[in-house]
N, C-alpha and C positions, 0 to 999 in steps of 0.2 A: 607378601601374600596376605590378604586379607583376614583377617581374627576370624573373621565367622567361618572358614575353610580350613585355615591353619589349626584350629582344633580338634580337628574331625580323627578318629582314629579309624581306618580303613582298611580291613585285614582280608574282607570278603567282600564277592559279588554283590551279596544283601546290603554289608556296609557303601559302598557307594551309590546304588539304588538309592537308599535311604535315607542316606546321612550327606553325600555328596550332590547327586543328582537333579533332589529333591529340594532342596536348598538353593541350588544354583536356577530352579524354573521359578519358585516363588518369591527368591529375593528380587525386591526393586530396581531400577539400574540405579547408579551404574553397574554395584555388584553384582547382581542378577538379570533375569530373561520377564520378568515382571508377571509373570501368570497367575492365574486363581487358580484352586483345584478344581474350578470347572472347565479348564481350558486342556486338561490330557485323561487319558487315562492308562495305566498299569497293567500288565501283563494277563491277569489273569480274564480282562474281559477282551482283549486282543488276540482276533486269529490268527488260526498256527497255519503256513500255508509249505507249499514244498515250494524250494526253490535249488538251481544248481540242476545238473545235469548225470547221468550215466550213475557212475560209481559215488559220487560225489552229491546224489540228490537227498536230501533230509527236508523235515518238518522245520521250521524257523519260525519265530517270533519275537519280538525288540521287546522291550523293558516299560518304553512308553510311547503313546501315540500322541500327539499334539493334536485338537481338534478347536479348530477356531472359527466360528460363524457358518458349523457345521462341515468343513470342507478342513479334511485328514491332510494338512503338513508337513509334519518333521516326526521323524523315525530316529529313536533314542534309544540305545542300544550300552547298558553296563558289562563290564570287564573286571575279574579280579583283579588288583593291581600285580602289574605286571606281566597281563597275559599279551596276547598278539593284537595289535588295532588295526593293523592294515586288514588281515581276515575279517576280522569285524566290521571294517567297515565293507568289506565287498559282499556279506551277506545283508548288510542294511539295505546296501543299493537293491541285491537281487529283489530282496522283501520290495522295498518300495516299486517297483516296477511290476512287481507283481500286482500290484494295488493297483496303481496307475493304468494298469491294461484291461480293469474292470471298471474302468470309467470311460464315458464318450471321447472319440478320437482329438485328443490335441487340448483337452484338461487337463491332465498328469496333472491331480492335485498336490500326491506326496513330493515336494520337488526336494524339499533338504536332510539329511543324516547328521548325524552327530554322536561318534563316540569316544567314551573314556571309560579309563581303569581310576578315576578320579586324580591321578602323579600325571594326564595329560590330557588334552582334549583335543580332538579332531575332528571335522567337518566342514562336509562338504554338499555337495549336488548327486540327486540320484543318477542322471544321466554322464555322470565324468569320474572319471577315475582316479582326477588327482583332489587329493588334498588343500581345500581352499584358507583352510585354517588350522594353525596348531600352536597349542599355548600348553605348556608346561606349567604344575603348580608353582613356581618361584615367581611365577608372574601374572598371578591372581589380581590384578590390581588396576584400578581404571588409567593410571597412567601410564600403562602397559598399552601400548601400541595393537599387540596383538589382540589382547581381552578384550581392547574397545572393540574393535573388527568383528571380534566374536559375540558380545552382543547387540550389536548392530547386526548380526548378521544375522540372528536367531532371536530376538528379542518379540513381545508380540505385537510391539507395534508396528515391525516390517511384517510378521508372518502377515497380522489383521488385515497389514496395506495389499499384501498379495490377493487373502481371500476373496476379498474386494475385485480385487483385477478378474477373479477368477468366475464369480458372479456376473461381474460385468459384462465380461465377455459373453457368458452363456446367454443376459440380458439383450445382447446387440445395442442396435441404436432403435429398439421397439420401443411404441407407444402405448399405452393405458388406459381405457376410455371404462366408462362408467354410462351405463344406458340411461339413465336421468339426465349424466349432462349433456346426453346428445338431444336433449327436447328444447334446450334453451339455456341462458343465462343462472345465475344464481337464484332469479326471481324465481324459475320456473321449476328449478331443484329444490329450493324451498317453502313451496307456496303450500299455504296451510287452508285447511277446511273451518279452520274456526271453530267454536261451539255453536251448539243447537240451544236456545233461549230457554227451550222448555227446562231442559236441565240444566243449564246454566242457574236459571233464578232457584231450583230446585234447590242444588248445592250451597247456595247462599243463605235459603232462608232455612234449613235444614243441616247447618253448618254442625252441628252435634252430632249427627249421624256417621260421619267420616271424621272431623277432629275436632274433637272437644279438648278447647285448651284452656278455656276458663275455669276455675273452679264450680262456678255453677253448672258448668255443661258437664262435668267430669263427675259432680256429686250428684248430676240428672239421669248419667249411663251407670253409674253405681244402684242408684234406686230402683232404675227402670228395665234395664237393657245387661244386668254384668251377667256372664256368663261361668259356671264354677268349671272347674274339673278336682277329678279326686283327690290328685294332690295337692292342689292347693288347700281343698277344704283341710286336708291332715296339717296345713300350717298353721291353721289359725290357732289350736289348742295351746304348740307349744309357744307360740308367739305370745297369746296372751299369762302360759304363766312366766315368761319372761318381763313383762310390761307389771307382774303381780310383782313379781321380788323385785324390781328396781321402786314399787310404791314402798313407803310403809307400813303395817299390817294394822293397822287399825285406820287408816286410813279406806281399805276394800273391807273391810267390816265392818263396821261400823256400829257399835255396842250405844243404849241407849244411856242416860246416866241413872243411877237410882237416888243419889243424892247430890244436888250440883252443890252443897255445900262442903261437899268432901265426893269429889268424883276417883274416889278410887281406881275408878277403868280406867281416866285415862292416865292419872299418876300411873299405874301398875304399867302401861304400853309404854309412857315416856321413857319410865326405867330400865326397858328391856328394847327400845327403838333402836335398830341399825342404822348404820345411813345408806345413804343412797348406793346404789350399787350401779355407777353408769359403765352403759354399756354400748357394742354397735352391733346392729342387725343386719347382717348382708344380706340383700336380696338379690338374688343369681338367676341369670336369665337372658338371652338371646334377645336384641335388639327389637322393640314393638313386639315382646311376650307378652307383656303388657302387667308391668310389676307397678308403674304410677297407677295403675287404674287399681291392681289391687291393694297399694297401700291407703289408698280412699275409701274403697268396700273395707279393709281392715276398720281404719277409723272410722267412718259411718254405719256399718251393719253388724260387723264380724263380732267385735268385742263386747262383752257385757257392760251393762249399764254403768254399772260400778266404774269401771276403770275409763269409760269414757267421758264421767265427770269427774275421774280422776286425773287426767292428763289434758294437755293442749297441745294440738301437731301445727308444726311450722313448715312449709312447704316453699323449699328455696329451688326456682327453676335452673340450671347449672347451665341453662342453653345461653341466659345472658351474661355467666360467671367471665371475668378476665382469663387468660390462660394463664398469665404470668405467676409463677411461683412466688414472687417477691406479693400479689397484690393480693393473691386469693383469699388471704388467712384476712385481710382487714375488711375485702369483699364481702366474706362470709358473717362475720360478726356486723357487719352494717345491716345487710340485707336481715337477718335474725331480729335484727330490733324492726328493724321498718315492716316489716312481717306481725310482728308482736303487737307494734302501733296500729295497723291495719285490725286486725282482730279485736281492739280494745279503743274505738273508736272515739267513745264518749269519755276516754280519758285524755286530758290536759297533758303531756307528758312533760311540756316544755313549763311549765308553771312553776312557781317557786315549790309550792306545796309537795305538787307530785318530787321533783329533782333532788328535795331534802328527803323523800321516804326512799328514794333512787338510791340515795349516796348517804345513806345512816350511818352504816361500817363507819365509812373514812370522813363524815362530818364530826362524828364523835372524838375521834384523833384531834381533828383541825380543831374544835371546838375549846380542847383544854389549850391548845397554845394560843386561842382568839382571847382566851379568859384573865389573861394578861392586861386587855386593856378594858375598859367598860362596855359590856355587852350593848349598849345601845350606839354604841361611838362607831365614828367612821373608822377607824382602824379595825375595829372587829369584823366590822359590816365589808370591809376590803378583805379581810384574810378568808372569811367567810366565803364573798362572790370569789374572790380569786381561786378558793378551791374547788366551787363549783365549776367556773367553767373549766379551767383543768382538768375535770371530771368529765366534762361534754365533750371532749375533744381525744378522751382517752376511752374509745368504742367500748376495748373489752372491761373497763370496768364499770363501764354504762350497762352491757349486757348482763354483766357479772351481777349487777345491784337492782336490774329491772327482773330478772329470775328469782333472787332471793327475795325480793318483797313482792312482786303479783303470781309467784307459785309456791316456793317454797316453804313462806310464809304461810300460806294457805292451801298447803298441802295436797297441793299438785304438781304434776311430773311434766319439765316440756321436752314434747318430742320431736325431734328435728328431721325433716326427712329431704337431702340432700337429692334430689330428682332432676334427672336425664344423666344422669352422669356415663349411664353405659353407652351415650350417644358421640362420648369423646375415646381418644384413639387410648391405648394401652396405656401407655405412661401415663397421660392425664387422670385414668384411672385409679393410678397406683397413685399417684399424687393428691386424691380424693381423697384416699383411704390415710395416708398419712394424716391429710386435714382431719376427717374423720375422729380419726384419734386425740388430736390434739383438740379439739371440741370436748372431748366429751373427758378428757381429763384435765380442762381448763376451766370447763362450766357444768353446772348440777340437771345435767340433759342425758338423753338417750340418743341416738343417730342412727337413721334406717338409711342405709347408703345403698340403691341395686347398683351393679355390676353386670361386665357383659359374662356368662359361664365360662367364654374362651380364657378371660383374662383370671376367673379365678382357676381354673384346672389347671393352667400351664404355673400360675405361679402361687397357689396355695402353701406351698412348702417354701419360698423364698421370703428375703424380705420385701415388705411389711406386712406381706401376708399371712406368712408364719407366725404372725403373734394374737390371730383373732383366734377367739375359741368356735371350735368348731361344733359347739352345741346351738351356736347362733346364726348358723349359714344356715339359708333354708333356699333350696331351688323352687324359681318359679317355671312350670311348666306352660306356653300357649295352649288355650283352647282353641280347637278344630274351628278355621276362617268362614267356613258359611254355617255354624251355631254362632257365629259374632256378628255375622250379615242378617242370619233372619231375627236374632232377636231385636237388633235394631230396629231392622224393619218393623216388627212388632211395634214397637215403640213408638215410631214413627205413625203409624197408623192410629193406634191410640190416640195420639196426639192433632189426629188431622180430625178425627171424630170429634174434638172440644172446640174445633175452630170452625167459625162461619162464614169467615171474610173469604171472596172469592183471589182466584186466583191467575195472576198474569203473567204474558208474555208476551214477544213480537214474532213474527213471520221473517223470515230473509228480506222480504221486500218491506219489511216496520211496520208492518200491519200490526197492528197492537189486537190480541185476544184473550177474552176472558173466558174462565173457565171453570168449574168448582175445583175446589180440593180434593174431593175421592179421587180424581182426576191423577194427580199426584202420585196418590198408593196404587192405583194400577200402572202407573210408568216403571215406579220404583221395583212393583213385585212383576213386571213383566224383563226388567235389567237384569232383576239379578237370579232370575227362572232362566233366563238365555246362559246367562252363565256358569249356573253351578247345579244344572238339570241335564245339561250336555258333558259327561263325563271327560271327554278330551279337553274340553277349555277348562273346568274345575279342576281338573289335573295341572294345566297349565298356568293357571294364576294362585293356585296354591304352591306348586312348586317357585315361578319365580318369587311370589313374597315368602318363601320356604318359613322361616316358625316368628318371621316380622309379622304381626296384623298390623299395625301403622303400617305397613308398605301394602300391603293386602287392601287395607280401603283407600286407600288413594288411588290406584287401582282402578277401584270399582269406581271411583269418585268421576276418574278421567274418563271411565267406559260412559257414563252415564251425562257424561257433558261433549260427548263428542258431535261435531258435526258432519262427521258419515252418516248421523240418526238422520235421516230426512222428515220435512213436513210430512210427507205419507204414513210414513215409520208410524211418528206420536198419534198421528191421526187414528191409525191401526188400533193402535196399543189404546187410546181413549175409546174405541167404539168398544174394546171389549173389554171384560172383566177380572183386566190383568194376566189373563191366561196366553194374549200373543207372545211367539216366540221368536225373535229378529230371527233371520237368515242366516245359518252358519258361513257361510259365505262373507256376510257382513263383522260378524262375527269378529272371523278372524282379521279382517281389515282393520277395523279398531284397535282388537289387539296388537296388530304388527305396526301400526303405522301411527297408530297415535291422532296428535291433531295434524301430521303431515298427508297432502294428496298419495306426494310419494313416499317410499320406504325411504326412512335413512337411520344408519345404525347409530348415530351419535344420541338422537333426538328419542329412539325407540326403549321402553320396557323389553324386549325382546332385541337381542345382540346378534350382529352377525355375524358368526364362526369363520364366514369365508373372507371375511375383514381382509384387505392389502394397503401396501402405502406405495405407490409410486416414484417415490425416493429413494427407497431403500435402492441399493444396488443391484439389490433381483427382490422383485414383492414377492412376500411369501404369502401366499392365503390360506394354508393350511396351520398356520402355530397356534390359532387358538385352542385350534379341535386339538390338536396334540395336548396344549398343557392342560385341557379337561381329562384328556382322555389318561394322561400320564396320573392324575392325581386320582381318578375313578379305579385304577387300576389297583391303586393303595390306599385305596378310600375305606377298608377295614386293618390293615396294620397298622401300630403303634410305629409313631414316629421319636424321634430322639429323645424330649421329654416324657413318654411312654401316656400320650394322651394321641386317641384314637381317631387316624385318618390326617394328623397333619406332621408334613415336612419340609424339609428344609429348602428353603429357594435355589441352594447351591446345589443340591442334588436332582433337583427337575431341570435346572440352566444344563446340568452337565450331561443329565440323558436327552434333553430334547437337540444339543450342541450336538451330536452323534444322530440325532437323526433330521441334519441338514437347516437345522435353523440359526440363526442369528443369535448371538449373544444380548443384543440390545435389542433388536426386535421381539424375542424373548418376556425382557421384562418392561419392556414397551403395552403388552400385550396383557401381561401377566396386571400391569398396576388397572388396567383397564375391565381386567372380568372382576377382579378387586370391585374396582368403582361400581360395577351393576351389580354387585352384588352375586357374581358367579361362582368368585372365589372367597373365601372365607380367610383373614387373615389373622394370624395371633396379635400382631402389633395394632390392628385396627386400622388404617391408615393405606390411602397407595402408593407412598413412598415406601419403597419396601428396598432392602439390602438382602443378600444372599446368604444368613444365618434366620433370619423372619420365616418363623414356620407357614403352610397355607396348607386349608383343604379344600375340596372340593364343597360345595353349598348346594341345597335341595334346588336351586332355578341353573346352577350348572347341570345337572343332574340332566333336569327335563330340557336346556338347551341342546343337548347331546342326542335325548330321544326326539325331539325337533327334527333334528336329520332326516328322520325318513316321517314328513310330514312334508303333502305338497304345497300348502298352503304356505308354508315357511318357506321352503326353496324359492317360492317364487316372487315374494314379497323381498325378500334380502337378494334375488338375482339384480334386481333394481339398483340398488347400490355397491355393487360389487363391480371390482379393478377386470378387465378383457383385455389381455392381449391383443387381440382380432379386432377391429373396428366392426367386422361382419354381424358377428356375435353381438356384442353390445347394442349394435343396430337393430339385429332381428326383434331384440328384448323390446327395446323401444318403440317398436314399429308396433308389438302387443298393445305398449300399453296407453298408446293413440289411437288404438284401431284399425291400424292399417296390416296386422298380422293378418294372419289364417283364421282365426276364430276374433269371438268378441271381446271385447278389453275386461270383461266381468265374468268370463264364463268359467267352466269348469277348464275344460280344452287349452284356454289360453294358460292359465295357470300352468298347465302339465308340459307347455310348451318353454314355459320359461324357465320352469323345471328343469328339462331337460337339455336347453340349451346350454344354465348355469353346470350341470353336472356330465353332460357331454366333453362342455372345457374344463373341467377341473381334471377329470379324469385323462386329458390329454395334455394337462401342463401338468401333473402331477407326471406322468412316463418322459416328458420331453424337454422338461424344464429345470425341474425344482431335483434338487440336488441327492435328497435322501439320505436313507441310513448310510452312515460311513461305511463303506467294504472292509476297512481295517480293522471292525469290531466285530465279536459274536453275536449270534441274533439276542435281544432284547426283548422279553417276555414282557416285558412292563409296561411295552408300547402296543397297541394297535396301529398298524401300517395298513389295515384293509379298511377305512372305514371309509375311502373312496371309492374302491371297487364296490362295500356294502352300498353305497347310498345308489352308486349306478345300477344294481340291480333290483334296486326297489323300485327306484324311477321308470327303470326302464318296465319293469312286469305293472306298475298303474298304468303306464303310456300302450300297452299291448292290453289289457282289459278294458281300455276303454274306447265303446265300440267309434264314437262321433270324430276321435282326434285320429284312431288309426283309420280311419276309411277315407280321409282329408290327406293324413301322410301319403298314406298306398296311393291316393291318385295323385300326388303330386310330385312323388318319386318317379313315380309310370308317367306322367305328363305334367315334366317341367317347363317354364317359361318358354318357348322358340323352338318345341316342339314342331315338327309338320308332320301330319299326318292325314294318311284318307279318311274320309267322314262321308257318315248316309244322314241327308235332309228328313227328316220325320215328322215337322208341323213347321208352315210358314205363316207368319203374323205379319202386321202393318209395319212392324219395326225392325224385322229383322227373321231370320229363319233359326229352329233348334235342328241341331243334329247330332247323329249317337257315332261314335268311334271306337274302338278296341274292344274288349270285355265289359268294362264299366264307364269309358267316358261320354259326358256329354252335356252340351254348352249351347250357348248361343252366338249367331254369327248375327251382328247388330249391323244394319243397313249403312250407318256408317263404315261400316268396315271393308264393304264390297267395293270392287274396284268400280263400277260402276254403278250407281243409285238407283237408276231407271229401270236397273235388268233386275230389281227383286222380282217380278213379274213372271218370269221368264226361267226359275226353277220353282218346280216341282217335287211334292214329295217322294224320296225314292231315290232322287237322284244324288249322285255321288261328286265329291268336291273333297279339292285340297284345302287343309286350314292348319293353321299355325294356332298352338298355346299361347296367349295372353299372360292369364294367371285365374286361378282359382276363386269364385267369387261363393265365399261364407255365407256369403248374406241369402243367395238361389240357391247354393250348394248345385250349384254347374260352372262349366268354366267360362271365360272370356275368350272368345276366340274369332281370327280374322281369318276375311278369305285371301288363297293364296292364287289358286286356279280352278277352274269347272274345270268338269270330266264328263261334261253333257257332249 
């Protein structure tokens, strides 16, 4: 018997549940059935059902359910030691068949049982009565015959193999089509619109307005363009008397002498001078808050005069740092100096002169042992150079010796500000923050390090975080995304007032055009008036760059360089005075599509929820919406570290596993709303494991409200998986122009709409597996937000008058209709006629059986004609003759 069984003392039900059970689903093989805890669930969320007959009928429920790629397995059923197993196992089977009978005919998911008192195990098949296995505890052991059988037989790489089979089957031998790729090749699925010139050269020669990554552009958006919010401004106070106590105090005061022959002031400071007090300032903040920009306005505007010719800020970019732990620390000390060199230009630093004020300390050491031989001699002149370069090759005591003689010396503070760092994953974070430390108690500096908020809240109380003081964390708050667009713009405009040189661009066809600069500020203030003047799209691109402005103006960057602008558009936009406002229509084209003609979800700002894989052994297009919808639902409880809205990966796999999704497809999906930014995760990172907490993020949020937007439905209906070739077809047929309406209109949109949400709504009943029946209902899910979106769809598609009066007559007269028709104007080309209530068409001279007899009816007269098809463009049908009734 295996050690890890053999010790179990098992005197109750609860004890083998617990101690037996339990152990046996989570241990590895060969001992164990290899499961996570997101692969069962325990009695208490498991329905109780009646099973048995007459005298003999009761409530029943098993101990655990197995739930594997969402489709309910094995039925686990504990026994006090020693009770009856055979009974047990025939109310397992009853139970499971119970299951089974609320599933489509000829699934029987639950196919296997298994029970024990822990002293035996039994199991078998719901549909048979005999016993296909039975292992006594003295034969716990893989080289037990019977134990292997028994985890092979229940293990979850056979259950995973079956749910597979059980998928598949539901799958058939159906295909998958995708309305774009039914247009063409690859080229034609990915064929892009390009950019528009005008904005094109805009964004290049205006490169500060969206990312300023130079220091000049960065101390140009500080002076010209920053924008405060309250709390920030409450940081600067205690910031700066932090930056006060780490100087020393005659230093920010600076007393005048009364007699330099005896300066009493400063002897009296020197005597009572502390040292330095280094320290690190966390600045806490959510990714493009925009904590680089304010540690620039800190050092540029914020702080008084005093302490800004008191200190010197070093600003090391962390986006070109190594990852490696082994390099960072010698990374950072190089980078520190070459920064320092940079700043202090017209210093020599490699010269003899400067290298011996570098290395005084430790020339003075080497000095007394050079003095051995005659200071002029080559022997001295060797121990001499030998310790210098020794010195040049030993960074941190270069760093060490270029601090204490160009600041300390001259009583200044350097301050190192350790920047992007929140733009690397959690660890790396934490790994900063170690460096961090070791900085600034290796050398006479201070260290502004921002961090992401996620990473300090979840792990402020761990180490290494637990040992900053927390009178030096100061949160940075984002200010509101369009006070950061108009004051640029501002800016911006300012800036084109001082320029004269005109300005250019080319046409599609390279027509080269010149044009003034005010030219510019009305493009720019007409972009971003369309955007954040129309409350549904300000909604919309503030939620998906949710509290990033770096993800906010890039954004705006790509609306404003698209080439959906057409020549007309800018044309537009230049005759007036900034005040045109693009087409919402166009609008959202941009936004959903990017620089692509067609949607496609990989390439898009904007994600599509109804995402599927064709691989998969049944695509599921419903998991993203679930794992929003799962984590929206707990978007205000505290999660296991008791920081608000985020949980654990193992807990959302285990409840979305229960309502019919994929275990891998799961967090296939999950690393993927990760990557846009939909899901928020604590690790930072989309490699994520099943203990990595996630919450939902302000562009998941509005992805979700998206759902009942048609402009959305119909853009992402483009790239979505169809069963039906039909379907996919119809989509496609939109968006060539060969549908019912025009490829740009409103109509068509509501069509695709509706086609997309028609099939979801009928692969969701007919298809997709759902909530497990073996479990209680699940409050924590939303199951209707299919049936929601179809009732939204469908009540736009019945308000609007142009698509339902095109439906109604083509329901009433589809394709190969025949019916009677009254002629009512005859032309050169053909004759109109009216039929039923509302139809009515043309019969085109070609259509007639004979050519010659246009001639020869008369208005009035009656004829057979067949439906064609409905032509959008007349809004009458097409229609051929069949037979006169002249």
């Amino acid at each position: 018997m295996y050690k890890v069984y053999s010790e179990l003392e098992l005197l109750t039900e609860s004890d083998v549940e617990q101690k037996f059970i339990y152990r046996l689903l989570t241990e590895g093989e060969p001992i164990g059935l290899g499961y996570s805890d997101t692969d069962f669930r325990t009695k208490p969320d498991i329905r109780k059902l009646a099973i048995d007959k007459g005298a003999n009928k009761k409530l029943y429920y098993p101990d655990y359910a197995i739930i594997v790629d969402g489709v309910p397995s094995v039925i686990v059923e504990a026994k006090k030691p020693g009770e009856d197993i055979d009974e047990a196992l025939r109310e397992a089977r009853l139970y499971a068949n119970e299951i089974n009978a609320s599933y489509p005919k000829n699934i029987n998911p639950c196919e296997k049982i298994v029970v024990t008192d822990g002293m035996v195990v039994a199991a078998g098949y719901c549909d048979r009565n005999k016993i296909e296995i039975f292992v006594e505890s003295k034969n716990f052991s893989s080289v037990d015959t019977n134990f292997s059988a028994l985890i092979d037989f229940l293990s979850k790489k056979t259950v995973l193999s079956r749910s597979q089979d059980i998928l598949l089957k539901i799958k058939k031998s159906a295909k998958y089509y995708k309305p774009v790729y039914l247009l063409g090749g690859k080229s034609v699925k990915n064929e892009t619109v390009g950019e528009n010139s005008f904005g094109a050269n805009i964004s290049v020669e205006y490169k500060c307005l969206f990312n300023p990554d130079t220091a000049e552009d960065r101390a140009a958006i500080v002076q010209n363009a920053y924008v405060k919010s309250k709390r920030k401004l409450s940081h600067i106070s205690p910031i700066d008397k932090i930056v006060r106590a780490a100087i020393p105090e005659h230093i920010i005061n600076a007393r005048s002498l009364q007699d330099t022959e005896f300066p009493t002031e400063i002897t009296e400071q020197l005597s009572n001078t502390q040292k330095i007090s280094n320290e690190i300032c966390l600045l806490i903040g959510s990714v493009g808050s925009g904590k680089s920009t304010f540690t620039d306005y800190l050092r540029i505007k914020a702080l008084p005069e005093s302490i800004r010719l008191s200190t010197e800020w070093v600003n090391l970019n962390l986006n070109k740092a190594p990852l490696s732990r082994e390099l960072i620390y010698t990374w950072i000390v190089s980078e520190t100096i070459n920064e320092i060199k940079k700043n202090h230009s017209k210093i020599d630093f490699d010269s003899i002169e400067e290298l011996k004020k570098i290395y005084s300390k430790e020339l003075e050491k080497t000095e007394k042992i050079a003095s051995l031989y005659p200071k002029d001699s080559e022997k001295y002149i060797d121990v001499i150079y030998n310790e210098i370069t020794r010195l040049q090759h030993d960074h941190s005591a270069t760093l060490r010796g270029i601090i204490n003689h160009y600041f300390v010396k001259k009583n200044k503070l350097l301050v190192i500000v350790l920047d992007n760092c929140d733009k690397r994953n959690r660890d790396d974070q934490l790994l900063m923050f170690e460096v961090a430390s070791w900085l600034k108690s290796s050398f006479l500096t201070m260290v502004f390090l921002p961090i992401r908020d996620t990473t300090y809240d979840q792990f402020r109380n761990e180490p290494p975080l637990d040992t900053v003081i927390k009178d030096l964390v100061f949160r940075i708050d984002p200010p509101l995304l369009d006070r950061v667009i108009y004051e640029r713009l501002n800016y911006v405009l300012r800036e084109i007032q001082k320029q004269n040189t005109d300005f250019v661009y080319f046409l599609p066809n390279d027509m080269k055009v010149v044009c003034s600069r005010v030219d510019i500020g009305k493009y720019l203030k007409s972009m971003i008036a369309s955007l954040f003047q129309d409350r549904m799209f300000k909604r919309i691109i503030s939620g998906i760059a949710g509290r990033n402005i770096r993800k906010g103006l890039e954004i705006i960057l790509y609306f404003c360089k698209s080439g959906h602008i057409s020549e007309s558009e800018i044309l537009k936009v230049r005759q007036s005075n900034g005040d045109y406002r693009l087409p919402n229509y166009l609008i959202a084209k941009i936004l959903l599509k990017g620089k692509r003609k067609y949607y496609s979800d990989q390439e898009s700002h904007i994600k599509n929820l109804f995402n599927s894989d064709s691989e998969d052994s049944l695509p599921d297009p419903f998991v993203r919406i679930a794992i929003l919808e799962w984590l929206h639902s707990k978007f205000r409880e505290y999660g296991p570290n008791k920081t608000k809205g985020f949980h654990k990966v193992g807990s959302l796999v285990q409840n979305l596993q229960s309502y019919g999704h994929s275990h891998s497809r799961i967090l296939i999906e999950l690393s993927s709303l990760i990557l846009s930014g939909c899901v928020s995760s604590e690790a930072q990172k989309s490699d994520i494991n099943i203990e990595d907490l996630v919450s939902i993020s302000p562009a998941g949020i509005i992805h979700l409200e998206l759902l009942k937007n048609i402009s959305y439905l119909s853009a992402i209906s483009e790239d979505t998986l169809f069963r039906e070739n039909q379907v996919a077809k119809s989509i496609a047929d939109n968006l060539i122009g060969r549908g019912k309406f025009r490829n740009d209109s409103k109509q068509s949109q509501i069509s695709n709409a509706k086609y997309l949400i028609d099939y979801m709504n009928s692969y969701h009943k007919s298809y997709f597996m759902g909530y497990a029946k073996i479990l209680k209902e699940d409050t924590n899910i939303n199951d209707d937000y299919i049936s929601n979106i179809y009732d939204y769809v469908t009540s736009v598609a019945g308000n609007d008058y142009q698509y339902c009066t095109v439906k109604r007559l083509e329901d009433e007269y589809p394709p190969g209709l025949q019916v009677a028709a009254q002629v009512v104007s005859i032309q050169k080309y053909g004759f109109f006629v009216e039929f039923g209530l509302n139809g009515t068409g043309l019969v085109h001279k070609s259509k007639l059986k004979n050519i010659e007899s246009l001639d020869s009816y008369e208005e009035g007269d009656w004829v057979e004609i067949e439906v064609i098809k409905y032509n959008r463009d007349h809004k009458k049908f097409d229609l051929k003759l069949v037979d006169s009734q002249n």
